[in-house]
ChimeraX commands (.cxc) that place a marker at each C-alpha (Angstrom):
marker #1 position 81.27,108.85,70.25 radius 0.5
marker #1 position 84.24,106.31,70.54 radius 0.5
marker #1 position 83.71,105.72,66.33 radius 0.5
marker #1 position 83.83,109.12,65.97 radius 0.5
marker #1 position 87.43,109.63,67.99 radius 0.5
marker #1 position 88.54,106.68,66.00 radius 0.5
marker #1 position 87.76,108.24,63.09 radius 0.5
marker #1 position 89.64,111.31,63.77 radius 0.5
marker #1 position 92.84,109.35,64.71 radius 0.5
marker #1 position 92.73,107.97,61.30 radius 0.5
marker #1 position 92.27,111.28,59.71 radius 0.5
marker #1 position 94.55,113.53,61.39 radius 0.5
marker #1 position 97.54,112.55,62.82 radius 0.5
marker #1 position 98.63,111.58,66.42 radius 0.5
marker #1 position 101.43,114.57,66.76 radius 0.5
marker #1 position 98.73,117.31,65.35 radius 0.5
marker #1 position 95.62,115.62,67.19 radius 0.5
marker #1 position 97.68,116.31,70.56 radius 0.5
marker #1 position 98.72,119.92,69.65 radius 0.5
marker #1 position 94.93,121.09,68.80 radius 0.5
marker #1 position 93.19,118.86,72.02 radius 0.5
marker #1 position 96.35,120.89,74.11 radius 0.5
marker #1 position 95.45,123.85,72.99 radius 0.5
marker #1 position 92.09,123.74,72.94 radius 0.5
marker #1 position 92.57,122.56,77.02 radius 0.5
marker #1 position 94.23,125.52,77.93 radius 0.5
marker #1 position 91.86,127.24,79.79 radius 0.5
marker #1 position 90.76,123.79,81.70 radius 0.5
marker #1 position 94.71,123.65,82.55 radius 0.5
marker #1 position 95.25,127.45,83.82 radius 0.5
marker #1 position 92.21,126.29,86.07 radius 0.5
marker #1 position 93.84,123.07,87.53 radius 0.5
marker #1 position 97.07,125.04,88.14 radius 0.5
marker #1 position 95.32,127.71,89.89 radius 0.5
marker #1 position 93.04,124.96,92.44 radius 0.5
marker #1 position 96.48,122.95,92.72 radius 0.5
marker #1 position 98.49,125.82,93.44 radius 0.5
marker #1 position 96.25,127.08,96.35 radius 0.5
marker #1 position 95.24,123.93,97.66 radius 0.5
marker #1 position 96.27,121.97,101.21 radius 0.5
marker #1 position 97.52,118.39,101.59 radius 0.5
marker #1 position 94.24,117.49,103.13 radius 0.5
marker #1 position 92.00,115.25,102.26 radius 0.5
marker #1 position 94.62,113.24,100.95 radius 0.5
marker #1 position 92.65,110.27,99.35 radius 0.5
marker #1 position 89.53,109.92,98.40 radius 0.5
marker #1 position 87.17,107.04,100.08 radius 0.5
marker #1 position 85.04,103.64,98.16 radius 0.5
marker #1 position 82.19,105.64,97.09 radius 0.5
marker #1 position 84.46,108.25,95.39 radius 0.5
marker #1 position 86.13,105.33,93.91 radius 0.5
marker #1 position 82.40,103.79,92.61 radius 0.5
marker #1 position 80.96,106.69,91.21 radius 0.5
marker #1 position 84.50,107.84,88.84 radius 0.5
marker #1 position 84.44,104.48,87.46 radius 0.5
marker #1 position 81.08,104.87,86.21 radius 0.5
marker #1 position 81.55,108.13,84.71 radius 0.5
marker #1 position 85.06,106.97,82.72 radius 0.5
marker #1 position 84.75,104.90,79.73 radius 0.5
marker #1 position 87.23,101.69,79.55 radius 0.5
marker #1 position 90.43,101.81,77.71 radius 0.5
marker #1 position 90.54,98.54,76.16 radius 0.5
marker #1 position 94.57,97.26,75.41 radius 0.5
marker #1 position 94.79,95.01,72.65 radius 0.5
marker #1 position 96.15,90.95,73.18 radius 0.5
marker #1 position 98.71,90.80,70.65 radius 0.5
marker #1 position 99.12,87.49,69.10 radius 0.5
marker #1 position 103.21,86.76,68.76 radius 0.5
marker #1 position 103.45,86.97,64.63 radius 0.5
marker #1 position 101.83,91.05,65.66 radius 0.5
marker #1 position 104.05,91.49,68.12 radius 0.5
marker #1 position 107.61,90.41,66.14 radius 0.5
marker #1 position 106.03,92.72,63.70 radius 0.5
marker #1 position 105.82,95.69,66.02 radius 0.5
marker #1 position 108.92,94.84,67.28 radius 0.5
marker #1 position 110.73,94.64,63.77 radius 0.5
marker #1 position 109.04,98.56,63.26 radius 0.5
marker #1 position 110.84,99.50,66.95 radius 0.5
marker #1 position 113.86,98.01,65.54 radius 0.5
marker #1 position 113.93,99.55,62.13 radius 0.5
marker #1 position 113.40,103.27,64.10 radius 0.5
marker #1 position 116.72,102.63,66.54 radius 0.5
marker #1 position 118.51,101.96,63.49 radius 0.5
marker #1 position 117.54,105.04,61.59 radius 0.5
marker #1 position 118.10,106.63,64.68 radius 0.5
marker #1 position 121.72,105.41,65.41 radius 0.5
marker #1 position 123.06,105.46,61.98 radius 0.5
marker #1 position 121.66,109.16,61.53 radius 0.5
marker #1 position 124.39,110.17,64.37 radius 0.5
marker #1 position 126.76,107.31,63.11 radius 0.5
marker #1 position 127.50,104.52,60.82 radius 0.5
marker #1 position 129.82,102.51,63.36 radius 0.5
marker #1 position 127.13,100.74,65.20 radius 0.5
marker #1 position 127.22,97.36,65.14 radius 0.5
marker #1 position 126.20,96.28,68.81 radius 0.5
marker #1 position 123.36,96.90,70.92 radius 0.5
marker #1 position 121.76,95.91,74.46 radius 0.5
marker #1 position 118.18,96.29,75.05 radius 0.5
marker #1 position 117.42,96.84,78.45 radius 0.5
marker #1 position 113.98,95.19,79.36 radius 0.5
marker #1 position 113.71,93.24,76.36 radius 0.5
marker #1 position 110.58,91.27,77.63 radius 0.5
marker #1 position 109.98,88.73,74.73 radius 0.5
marker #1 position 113.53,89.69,72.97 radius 0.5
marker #1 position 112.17,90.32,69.98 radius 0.5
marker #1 position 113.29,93.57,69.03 radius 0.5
marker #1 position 116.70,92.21,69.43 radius 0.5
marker #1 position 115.94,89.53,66.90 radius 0.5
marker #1 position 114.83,91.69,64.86 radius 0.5
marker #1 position 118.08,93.64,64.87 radius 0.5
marker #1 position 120.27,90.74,64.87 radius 0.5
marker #1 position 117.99,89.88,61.18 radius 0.5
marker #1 position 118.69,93.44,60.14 radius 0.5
marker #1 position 122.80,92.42,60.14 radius 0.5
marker #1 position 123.10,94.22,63.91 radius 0.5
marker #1 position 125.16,92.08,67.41 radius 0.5
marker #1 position 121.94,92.54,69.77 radius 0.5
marker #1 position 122.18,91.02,73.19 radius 0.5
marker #1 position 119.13,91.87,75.80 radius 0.5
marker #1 position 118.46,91.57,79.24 radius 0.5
marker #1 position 115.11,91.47,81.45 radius 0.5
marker #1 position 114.67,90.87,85.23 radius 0.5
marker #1 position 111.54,88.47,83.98 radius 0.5
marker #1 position 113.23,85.68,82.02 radius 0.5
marker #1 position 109.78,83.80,81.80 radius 0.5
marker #1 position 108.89,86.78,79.30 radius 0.5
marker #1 position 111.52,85.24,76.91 radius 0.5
marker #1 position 110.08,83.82,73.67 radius 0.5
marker #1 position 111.01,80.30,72.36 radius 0.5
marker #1 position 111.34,81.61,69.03 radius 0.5
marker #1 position 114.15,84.20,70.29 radius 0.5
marker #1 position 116.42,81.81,71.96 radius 0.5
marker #1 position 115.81,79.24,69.69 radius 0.5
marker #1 position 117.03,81.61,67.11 radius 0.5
marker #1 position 120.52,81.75,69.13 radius 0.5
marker #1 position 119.81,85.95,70.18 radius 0.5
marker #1 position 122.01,86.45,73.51 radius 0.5
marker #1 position 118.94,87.26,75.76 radius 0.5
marker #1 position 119.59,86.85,79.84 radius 0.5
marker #1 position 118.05,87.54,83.16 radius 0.5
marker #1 position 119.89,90.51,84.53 radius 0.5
marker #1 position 118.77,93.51,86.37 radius 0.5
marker #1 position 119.00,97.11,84.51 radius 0.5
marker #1 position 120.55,98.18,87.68 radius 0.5
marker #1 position 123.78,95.64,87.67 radius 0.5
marker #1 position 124.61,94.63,84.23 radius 0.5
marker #1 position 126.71,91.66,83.82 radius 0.5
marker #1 position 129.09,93.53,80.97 radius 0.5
marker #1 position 132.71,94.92,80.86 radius 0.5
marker #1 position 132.90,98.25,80.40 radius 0.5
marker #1 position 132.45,100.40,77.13 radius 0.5
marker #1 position 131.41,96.97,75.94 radius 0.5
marker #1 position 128.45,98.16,73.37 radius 0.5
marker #1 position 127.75,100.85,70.69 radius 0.5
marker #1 position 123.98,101.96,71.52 radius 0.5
marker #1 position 122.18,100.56,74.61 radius 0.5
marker #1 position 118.42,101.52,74.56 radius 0.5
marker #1 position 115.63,100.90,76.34 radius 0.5
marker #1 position 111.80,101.25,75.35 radius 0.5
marker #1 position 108.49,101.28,77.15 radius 0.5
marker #1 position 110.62,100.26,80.90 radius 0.5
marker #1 position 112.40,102.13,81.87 radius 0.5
marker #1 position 109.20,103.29,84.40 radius 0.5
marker #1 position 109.26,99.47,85.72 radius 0.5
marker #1 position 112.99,99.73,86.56 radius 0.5
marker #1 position 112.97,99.35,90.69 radius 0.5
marker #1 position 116.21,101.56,90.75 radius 0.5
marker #1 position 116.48,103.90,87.59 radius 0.5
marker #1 position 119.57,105.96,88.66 radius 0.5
marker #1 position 121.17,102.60,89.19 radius 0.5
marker #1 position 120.28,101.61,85.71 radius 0.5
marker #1 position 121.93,104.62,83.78 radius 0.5
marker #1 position 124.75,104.60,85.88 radius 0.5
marker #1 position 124.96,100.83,84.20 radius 0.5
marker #1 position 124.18,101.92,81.33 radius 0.5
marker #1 position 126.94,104.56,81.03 radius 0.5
marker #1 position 129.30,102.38,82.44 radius 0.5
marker #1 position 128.59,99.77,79.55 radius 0.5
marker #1 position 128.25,101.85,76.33 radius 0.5
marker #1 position 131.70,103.18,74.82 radius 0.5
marker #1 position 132.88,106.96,74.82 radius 0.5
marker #1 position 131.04,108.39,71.79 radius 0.5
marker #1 position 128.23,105.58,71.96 radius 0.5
marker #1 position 124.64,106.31,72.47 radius 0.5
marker #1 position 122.27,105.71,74.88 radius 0.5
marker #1 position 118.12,106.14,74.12 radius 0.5
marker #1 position 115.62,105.92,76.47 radius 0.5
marker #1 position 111.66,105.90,75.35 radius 0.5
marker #1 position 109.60,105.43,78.49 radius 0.5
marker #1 position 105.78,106.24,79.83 radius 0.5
marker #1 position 103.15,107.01,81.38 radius 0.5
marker #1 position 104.97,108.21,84.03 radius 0.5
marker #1 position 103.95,107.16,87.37 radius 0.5
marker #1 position 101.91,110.86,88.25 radius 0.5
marker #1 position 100.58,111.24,84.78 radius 0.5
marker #1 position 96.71,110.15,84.11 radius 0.5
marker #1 position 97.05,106.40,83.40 radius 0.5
marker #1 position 100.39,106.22,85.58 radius 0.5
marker #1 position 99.56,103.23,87.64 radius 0.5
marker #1 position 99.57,101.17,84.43 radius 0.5
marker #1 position 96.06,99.60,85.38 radius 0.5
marker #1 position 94.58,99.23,81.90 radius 0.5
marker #1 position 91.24,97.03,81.12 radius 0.5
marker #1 position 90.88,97.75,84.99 radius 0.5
marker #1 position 90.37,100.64,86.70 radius 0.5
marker #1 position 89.15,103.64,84.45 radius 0.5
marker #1 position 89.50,106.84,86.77 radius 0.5
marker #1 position 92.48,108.82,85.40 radius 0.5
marker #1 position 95.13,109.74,88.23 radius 0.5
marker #1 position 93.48,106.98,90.33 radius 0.5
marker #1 position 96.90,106.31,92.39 radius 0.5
marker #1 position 96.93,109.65,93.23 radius 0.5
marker #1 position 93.10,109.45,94.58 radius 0.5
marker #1 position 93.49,106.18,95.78 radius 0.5
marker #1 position 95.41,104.23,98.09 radius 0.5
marker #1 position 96.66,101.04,95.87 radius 0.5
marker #1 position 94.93,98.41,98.74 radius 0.5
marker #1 position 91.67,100.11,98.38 radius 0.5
marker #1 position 92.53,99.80,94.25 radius 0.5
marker #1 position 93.39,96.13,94.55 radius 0.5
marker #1 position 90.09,95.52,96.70 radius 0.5
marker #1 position 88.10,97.11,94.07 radius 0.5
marker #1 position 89.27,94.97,91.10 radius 0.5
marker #1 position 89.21,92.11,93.34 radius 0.5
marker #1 position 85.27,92.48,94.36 radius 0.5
marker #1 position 84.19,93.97,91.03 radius 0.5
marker #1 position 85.59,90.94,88.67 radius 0.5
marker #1 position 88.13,93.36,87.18 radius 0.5
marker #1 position 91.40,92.16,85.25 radius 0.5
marker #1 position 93.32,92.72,88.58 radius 0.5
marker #1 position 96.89,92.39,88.63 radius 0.5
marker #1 position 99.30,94.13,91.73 radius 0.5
marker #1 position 100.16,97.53,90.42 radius 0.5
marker #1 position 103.14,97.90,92.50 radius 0.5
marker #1 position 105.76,97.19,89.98 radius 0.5
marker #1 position 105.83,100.93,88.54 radius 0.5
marker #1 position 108.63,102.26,90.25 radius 0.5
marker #1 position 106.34,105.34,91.30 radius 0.5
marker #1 position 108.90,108.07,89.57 radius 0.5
marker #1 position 107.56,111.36,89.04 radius 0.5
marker #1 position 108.88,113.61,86.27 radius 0.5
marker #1 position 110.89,115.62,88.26 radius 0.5
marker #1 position 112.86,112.78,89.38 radius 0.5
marker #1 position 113.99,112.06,85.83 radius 0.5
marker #1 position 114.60,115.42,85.05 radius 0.5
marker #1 position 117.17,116.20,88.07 radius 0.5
marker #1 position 118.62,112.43,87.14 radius 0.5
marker #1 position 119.50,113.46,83.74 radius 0.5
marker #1 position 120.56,116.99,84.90 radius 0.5
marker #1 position 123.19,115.34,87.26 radius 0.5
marker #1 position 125.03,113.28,84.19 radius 0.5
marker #1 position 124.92,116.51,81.98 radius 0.5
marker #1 position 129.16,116.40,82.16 radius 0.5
marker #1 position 128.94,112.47,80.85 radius 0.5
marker #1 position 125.74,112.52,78.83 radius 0.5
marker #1 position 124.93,115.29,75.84 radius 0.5
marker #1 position 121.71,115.49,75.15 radius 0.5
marker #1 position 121.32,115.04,71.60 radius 0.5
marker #1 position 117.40,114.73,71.32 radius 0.5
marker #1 position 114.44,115.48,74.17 radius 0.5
marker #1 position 110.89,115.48,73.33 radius 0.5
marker #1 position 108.02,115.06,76.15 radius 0.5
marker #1 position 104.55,113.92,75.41 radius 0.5
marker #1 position 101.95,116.39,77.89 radius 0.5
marker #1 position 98.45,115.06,78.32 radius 0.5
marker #1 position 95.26,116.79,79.48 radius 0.5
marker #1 position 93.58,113.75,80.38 radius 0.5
marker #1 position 91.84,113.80,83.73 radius 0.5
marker #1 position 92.58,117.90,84.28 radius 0.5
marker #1 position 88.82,118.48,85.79 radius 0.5
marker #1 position 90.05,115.73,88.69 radius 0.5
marker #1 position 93.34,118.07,89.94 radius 0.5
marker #1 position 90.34,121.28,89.67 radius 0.5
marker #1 position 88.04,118.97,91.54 radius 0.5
marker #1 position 90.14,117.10,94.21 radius 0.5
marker #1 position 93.92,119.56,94.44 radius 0.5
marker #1 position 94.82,118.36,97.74 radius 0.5
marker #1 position 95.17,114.89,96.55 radius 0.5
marker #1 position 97.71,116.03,94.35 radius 0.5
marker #1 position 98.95,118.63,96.45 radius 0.5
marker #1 position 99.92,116.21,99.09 radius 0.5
marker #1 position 101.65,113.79,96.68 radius 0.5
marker #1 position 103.73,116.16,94.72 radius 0.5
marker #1 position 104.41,120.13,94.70 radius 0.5
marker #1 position 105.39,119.81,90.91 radius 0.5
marker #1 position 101.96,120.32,88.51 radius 0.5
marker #1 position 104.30,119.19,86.15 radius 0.5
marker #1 position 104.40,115.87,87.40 radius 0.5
marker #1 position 100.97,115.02,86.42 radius 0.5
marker #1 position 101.21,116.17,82.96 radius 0.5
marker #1 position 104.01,114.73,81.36 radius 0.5
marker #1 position 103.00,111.37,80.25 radius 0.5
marker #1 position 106.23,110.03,78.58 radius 0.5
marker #1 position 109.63,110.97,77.91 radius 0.5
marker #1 position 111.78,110.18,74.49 radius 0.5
marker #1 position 115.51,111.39,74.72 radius 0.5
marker #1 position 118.82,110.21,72.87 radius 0.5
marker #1 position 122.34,111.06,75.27 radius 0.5
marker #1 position 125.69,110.40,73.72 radius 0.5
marker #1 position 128.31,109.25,75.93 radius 0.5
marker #1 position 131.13,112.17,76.30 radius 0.5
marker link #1:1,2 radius 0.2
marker link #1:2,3 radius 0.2
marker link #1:3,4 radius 0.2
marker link #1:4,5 radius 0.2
marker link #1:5,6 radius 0.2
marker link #1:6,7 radius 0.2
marker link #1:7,8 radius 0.2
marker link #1:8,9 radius 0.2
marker link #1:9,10 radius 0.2
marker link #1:10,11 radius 0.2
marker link #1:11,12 radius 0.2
marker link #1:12,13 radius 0.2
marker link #1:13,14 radius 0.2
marker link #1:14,15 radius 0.2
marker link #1:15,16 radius 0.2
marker link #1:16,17 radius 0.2
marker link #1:17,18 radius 0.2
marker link #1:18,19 radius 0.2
marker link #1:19,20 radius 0.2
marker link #1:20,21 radius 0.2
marker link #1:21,22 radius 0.2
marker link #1:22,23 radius 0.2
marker link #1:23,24 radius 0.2
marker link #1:24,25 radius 0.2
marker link #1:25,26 radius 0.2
marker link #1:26,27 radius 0.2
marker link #1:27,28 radius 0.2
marker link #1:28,29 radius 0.2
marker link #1:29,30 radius 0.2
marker link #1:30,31 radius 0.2
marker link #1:31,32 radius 0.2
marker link #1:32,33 radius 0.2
marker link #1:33,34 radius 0.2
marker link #1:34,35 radius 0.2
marker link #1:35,36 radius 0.2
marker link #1:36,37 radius 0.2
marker link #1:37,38 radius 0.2
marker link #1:38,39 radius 0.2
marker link #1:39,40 radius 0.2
marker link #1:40,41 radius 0.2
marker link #1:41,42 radius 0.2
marker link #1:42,43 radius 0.2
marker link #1:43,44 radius 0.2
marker link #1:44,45 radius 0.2
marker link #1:45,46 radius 0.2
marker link #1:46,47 radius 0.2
marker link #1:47,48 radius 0.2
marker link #1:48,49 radius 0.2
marker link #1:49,50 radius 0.2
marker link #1:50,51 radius 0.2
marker link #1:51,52 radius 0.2
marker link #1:52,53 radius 0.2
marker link #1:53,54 radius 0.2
marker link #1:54,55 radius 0.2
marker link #1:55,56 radius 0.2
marker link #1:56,57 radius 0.2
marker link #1:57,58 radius 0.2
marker link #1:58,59 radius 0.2
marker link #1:59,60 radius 0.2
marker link #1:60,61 radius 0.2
marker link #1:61,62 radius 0.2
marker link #1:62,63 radius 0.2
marker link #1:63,64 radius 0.2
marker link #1:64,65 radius 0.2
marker link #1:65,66 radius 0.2
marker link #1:66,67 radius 0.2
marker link #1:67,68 radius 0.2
marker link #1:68,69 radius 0.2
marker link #1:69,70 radius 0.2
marker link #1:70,71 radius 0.2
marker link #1:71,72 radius 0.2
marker link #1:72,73 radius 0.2
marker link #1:73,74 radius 0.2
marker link #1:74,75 radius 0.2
marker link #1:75,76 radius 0.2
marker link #1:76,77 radius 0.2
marker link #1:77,78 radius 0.2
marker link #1:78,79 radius 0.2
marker link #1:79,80 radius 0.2
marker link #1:80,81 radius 0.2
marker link #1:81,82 radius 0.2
marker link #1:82,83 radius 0.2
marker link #1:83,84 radius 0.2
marker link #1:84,85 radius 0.2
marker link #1:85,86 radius 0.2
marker link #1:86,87 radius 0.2
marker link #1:87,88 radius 0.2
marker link #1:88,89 radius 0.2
marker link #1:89,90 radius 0.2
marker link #1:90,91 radius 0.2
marker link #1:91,92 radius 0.2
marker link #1:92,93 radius 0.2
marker link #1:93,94 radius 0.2
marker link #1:94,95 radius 0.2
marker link #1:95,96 radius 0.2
marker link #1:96,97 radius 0.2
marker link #1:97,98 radius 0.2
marker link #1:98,99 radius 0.2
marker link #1:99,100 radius 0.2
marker link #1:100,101 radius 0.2
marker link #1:101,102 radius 0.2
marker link #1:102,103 radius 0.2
marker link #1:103,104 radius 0.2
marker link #1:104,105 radius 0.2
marker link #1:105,106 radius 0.2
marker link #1:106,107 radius 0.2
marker link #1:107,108 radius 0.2
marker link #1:108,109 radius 0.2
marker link #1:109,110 radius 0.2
marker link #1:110,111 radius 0.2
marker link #1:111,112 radius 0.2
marker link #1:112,113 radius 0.2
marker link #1:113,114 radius 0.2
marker link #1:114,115 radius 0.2
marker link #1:115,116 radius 0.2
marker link #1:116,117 radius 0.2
marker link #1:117,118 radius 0.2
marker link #1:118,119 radius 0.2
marker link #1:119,120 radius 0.2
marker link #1:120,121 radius 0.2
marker link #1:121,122 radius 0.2
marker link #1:122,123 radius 0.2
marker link #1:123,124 radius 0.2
marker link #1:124,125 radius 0.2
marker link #1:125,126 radius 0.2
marker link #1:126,127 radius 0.2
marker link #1:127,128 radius 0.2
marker link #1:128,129 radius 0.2
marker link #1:129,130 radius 0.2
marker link #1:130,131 radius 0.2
marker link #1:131,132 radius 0.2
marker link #1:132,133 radius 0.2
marker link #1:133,134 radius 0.2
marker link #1:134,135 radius 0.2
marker link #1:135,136 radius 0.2
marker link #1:136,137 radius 0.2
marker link #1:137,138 radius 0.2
marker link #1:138,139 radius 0.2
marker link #1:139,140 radius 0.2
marker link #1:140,141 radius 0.2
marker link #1:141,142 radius 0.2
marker link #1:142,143 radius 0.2
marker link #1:143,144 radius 0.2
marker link #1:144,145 radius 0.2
marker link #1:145,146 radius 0.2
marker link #1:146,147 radius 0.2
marker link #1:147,148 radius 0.2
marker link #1:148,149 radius 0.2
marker link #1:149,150 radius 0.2
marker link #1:150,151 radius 0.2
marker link #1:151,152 radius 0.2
marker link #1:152,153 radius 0.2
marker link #1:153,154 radius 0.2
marker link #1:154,155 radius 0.2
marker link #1:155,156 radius 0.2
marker link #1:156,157 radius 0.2
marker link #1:157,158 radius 0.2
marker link #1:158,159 radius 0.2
marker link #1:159,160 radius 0.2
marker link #1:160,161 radius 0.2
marker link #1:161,162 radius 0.2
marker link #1:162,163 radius 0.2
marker link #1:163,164 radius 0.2
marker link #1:164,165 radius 0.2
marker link #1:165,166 radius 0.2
marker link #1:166,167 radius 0.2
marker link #1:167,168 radius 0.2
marker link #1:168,169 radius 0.2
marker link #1:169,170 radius 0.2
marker link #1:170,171 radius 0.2
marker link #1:171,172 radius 0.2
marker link #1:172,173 radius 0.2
marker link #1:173,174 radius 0.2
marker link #1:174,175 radius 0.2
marker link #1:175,176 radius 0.2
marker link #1:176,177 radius 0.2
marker link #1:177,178 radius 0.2
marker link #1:178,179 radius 0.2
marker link #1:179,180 radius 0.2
marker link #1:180,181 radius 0.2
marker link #1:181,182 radius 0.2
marker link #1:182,183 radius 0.2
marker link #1:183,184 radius 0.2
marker link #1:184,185 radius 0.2
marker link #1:185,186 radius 0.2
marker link #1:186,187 radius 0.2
marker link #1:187,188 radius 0.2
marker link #1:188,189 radius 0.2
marker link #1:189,190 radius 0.2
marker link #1:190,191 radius 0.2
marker link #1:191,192 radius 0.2
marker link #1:192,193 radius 0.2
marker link #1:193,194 radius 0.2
marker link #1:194,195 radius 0.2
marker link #1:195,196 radius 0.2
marker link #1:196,197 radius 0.2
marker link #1:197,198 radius 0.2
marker link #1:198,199 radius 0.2
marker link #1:199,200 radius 0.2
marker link #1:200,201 radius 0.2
marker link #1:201,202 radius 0.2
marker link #1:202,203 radius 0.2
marker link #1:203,204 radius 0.2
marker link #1:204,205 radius 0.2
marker link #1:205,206 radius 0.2
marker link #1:206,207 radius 0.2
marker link #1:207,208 radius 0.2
marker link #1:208,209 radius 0.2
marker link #1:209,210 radius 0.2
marker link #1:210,211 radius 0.2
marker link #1:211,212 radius 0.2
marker link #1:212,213 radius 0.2
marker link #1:213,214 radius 0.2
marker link #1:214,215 radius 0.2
marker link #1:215,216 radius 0.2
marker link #1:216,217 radius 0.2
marker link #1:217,218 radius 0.2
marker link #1:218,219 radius 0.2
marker link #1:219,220 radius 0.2
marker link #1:220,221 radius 0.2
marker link #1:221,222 radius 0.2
marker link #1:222,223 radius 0.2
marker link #1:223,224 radius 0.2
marker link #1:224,225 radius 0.2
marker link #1:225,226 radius 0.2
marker link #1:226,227 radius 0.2
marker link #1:227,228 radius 0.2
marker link #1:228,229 radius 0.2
marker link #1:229,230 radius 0.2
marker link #1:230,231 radius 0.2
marker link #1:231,232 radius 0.2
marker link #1:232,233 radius 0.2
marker link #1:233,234 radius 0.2
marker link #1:234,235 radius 0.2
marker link #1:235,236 radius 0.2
marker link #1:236,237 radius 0.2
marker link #1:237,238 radius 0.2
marker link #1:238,239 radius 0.2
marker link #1:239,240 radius 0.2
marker link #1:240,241 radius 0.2
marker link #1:241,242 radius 0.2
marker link #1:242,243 radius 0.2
marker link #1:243,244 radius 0.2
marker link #1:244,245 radius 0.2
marker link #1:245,246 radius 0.2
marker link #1:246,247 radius 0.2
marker link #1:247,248 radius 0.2
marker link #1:248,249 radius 0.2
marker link #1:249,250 radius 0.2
marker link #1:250,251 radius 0.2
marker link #1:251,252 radius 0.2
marker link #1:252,253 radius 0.2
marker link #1:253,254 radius 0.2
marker link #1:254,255 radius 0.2
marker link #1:255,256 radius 0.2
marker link #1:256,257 radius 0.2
marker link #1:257,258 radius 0.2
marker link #1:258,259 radius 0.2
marker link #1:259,260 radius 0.2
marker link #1:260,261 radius 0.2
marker link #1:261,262 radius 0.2
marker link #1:262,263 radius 0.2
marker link #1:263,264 radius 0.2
marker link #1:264,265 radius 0.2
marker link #1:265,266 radius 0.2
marker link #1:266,267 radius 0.2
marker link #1:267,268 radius 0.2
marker link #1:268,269 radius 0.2
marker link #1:269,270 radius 0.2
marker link #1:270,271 radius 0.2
marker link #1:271,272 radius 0.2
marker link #1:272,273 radius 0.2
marker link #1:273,274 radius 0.2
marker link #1:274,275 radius 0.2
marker link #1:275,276 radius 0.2
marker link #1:276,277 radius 0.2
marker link #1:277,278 radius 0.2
marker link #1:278,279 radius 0.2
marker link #1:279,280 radius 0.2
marker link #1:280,281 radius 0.2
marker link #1:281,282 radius 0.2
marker link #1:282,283 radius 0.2
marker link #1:283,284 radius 0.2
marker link #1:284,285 radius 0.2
marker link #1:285,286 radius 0.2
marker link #1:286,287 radius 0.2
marker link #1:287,288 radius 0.2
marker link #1:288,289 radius 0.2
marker link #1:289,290 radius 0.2
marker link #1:290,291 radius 0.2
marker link #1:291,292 radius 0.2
marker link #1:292,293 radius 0.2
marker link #1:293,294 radius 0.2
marker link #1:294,295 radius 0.2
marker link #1:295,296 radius 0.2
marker link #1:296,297 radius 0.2
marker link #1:297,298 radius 0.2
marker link #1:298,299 radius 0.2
marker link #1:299,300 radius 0.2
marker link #1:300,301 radius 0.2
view
């Protein structure tokens, strides 16, 4: 089954492989919004025998172990797209801060591509030899106080963190405050904490939505007794969508949105049908568990 789904990835494209497998969900979604909308808040977690038996029945995801040549080269890709991106709205932009730049490679790569990249990270044992040997301005900063005078860059973007950010309101208040008028600011970020695979736990725990069936001790045990890849889970900053959306809502005089797209999963629906009060009594948004990641471009007014 699994060489048959890779397969089909090769063949038909991500974009059009989620349309049809949306579509083709929609009566298993009408049914999960139904359960969920009727449902109580109680039972709100499931117990260690729940916990054995979804394991079983969900196969692994395994996340690849990038060596660091494959990473620079995903990282030159990322870096390539921002550009297209931020010359296709203008041609005067010459510096850019990452924020979350784990290794800091994407920032070399756009300092290669002719660009002034400077990038900051919270974890500055993430930072790769190669990068500051390579003289990139990489430094340990939070997202949520940056270390920069105002209006100091062009385009300030963030990808795959902005979900780990302890505080983001904090962070794009900073990030307005350091981007010129007329600058750019681009946020890619996912899963989101209420979607499926929310709690980040890859090569560990296979039960989609199992932080919202699960209390994360009883999670941690599990991994622990089972020999799992166990690693705390508690540095998602536990966001649902609807937070995000009323945060970008309230900068709507500062920000324009130039470009919003969503990514919506069906992963895991027949768990909200099966157990709704365990989502009722975390959320009273279905949307929250669908939308798995978020891709929007604001330009500074």
């Amino acid at each position: 089954m699994r060489k048959i789904k890779s397969l089909i990835k090769k063949i038909i494209p991500e974009s059009v492989l989620d349309k049809l497998v949306w579509f083709f969900s929609q009566q298993k979604l009408l049914d999960a919004r139904k359960r969920f909308a009727l449902a109580g808040k109680e039972p709100a977690w499931l117990g260690w025998d729940e916990l054995e038996t979804l394991q079983k029945r969900y196969p692994s995801r395994i996340t690849p172990d990038y060596d660091s040549q494959t990473r620079y080269q995903r990282a030159e890709t990322l870096a390539k797209d921002i550009l297209k991106l931020a010359n296709s709205k203008s041609q005067n932009m010459n510096k850019f801060l990452e924020l979350g730049c784990q290794e800091g490679y994407v920032c070399l790569a756009l300092n290669r591509l002719g660009k002034d990249a400077t990038g900051i990270d919270i974890d500055f044992g993430q930072f790769s030899d190669e990068v500051k040997q390579a003289g990139v301005e990489i430094r340990n900063m939070s997202a949520s106080k940056l270390d920069f005078p105002d209006g100091s860059f062009d385009f300030v973007f963030s990808h795959a963190s902005f979900e780990h950010f302890d505080n983001p309101e904090a962070a794009l208040k900073e990030a307005v405050r350091v981007v010129r008028k007329g600058g750019f600011i681009y946020l890619y970020f996912g899963p989101l904490y209420m979607s499926p695979l929310g709690l980040h736990a890859y090569g560990a725990i296979t039960v989609p939505y199992c932080q919202m069936l699960f209390p994360l001790d009883m999670i941690e045990k599990f991994c622990v007794e089972h020999g799992l890849r166990h690693k705390k889970f508690i540095y998602v900053n536990g966001w649902p969508y609807e937070s995000y959306m009323k945060l970008f809502d309230s900068y709507s005089d500062i920000l324009e949105k130039v470009r919003y797209t969503e990514k919506r999963t069906t992963l895991g629906l027949e768990l909200i049908t099966r157990y709704p009060s365990c989502f009722k009594s975390k959320t009273k948004y279905f949307d929250d568990m669908l939308v798995d990641s978020i891709d929007v471009l604001f330009r500074k007014k």
